[in-house]
C-alpha positions as CSV (number, residue, x, y, z in Angstrom):
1,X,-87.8,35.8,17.5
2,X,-86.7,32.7,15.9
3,X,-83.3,31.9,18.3
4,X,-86.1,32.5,21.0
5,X,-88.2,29.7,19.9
6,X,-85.1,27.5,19.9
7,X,-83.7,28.8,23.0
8,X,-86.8,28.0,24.8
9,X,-87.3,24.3,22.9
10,X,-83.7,23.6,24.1
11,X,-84.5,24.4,27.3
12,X,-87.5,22.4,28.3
13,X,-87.2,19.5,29.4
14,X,-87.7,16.1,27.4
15,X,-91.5,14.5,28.2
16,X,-91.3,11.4,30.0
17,X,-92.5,8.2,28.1
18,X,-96.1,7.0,29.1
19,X,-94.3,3.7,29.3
20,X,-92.1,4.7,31.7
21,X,-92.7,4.0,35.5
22,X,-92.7,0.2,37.5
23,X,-95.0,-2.3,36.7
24,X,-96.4,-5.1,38.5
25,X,-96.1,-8.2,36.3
26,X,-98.6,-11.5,36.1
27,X,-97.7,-14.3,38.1
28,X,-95.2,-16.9,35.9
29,X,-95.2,-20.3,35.5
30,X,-94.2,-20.7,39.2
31,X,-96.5,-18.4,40.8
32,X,-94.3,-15.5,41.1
33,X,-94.4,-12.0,40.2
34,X,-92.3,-8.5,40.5
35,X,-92.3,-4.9,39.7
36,X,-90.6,-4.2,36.5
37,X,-89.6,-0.2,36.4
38,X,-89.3,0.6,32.8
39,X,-87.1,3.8,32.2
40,X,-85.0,4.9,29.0
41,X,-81.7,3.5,28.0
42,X,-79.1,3.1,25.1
43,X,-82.2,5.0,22.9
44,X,-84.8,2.9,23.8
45,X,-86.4,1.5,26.6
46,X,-85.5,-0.9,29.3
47,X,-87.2,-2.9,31.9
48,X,-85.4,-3.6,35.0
49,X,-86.8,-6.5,37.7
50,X,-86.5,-4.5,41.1
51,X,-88.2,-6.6,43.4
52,X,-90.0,-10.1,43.6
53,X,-92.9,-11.7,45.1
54,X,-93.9,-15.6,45.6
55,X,-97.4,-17.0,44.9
56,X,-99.2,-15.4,48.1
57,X,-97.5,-12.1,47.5
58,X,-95.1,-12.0,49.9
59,X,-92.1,-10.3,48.5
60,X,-89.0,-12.6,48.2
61,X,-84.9,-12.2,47.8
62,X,-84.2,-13.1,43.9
63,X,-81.5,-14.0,41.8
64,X,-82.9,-11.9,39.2
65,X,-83.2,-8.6,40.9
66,X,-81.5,-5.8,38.9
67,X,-81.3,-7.9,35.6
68,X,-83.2,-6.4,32.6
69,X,-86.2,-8.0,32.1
70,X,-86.9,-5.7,28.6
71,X,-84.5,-4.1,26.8
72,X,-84.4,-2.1,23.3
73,X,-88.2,-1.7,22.8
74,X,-88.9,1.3,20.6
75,X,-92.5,3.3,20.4
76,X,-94.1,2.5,17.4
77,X,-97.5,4.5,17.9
78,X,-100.6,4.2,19.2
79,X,-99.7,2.6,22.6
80,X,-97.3,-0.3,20.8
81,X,-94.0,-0.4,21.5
82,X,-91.3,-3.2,19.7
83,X,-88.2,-3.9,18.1
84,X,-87.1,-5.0,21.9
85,X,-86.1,-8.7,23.8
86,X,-88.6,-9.8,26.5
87,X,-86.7,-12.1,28.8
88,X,-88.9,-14.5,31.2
89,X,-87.3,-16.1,34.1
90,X,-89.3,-18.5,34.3
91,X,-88.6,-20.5,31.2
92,X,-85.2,-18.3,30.9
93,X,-85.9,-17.5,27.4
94,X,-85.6,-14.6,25.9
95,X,-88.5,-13.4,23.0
96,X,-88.7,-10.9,20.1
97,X,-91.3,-8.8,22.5
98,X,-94.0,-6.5,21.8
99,X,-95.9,-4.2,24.5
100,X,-99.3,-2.6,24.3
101,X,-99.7,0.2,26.6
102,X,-103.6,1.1,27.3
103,X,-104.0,3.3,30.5
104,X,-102.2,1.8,33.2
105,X,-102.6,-1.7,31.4
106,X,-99.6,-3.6,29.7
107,X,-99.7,-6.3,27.6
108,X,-96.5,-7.5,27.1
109,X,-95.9,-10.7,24.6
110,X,-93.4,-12.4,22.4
111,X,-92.3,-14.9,20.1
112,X,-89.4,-17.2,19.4
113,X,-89.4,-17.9,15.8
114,X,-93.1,-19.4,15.4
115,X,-93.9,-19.9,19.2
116,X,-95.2,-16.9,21.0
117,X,-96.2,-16.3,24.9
118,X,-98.0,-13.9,26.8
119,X,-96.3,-12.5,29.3
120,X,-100.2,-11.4,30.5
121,X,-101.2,-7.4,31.6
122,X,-99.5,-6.1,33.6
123,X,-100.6,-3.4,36.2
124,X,-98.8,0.2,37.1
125,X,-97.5,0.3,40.6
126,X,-96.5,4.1,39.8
């Protein structure tokens, strides 16, 4: 019975991360926003920019499409994940980053040694 119970635990398959998905990100600094998918990697969790938008929502060609926006963020419990880098191209700076998933609500921040930012809530697209 007991190399049945393992058998079977071996083979299901490994529950997806609330986290995981694409996000729609706040508008930065310059107006702009994009969909972030956030999907596992290198034992953690990455954010990757996948597609852009300018400040009437129009969606735009960008430099930054397919660079990791997150990278290394670990679940901590209860909804907060950290231990990751939060890059904003806005400011092109990257910040010791913590995200606080509630629902389909992320609030994703950060901090530089004593100066911390917001990067606002972001929305799931799906």
């Amino acid at each position: 019975m007991r190399y049945l119970m393992i058998a079977l635990l071996a083979a299901t398959p490994a529950l997806a991360d609330p986290i995981e998905g694409t996000w729609q990100t706040q508008k930065d600094d310059n107006g702009n926003s994009g969909y972030v998918r956030i999907a596992p990697c290198d034992g953690g969790l990455c954010g990757t920019l996948v597609r852009s938008f300018d400040p009437q929502g129009n969606e735009i060609s960008s430099q930054h499409t397919g660079r990791a926006i997150i990278w290394d963020m670990q679940p901590a419990g209860g909804g907060l994940y950290e231990g990751g880098k939060v890059w904003a191209p806005d400011r092109d700076k990257t910040y010791n980053g913590k995200l606080t998933l509630s629902g389909d609500s992320l609030d994703v921040s950060g901090c530089i040694l004593m100066v911390c930012r917001s990067g606002g809530v972001w929305r799931r697209v799906d």
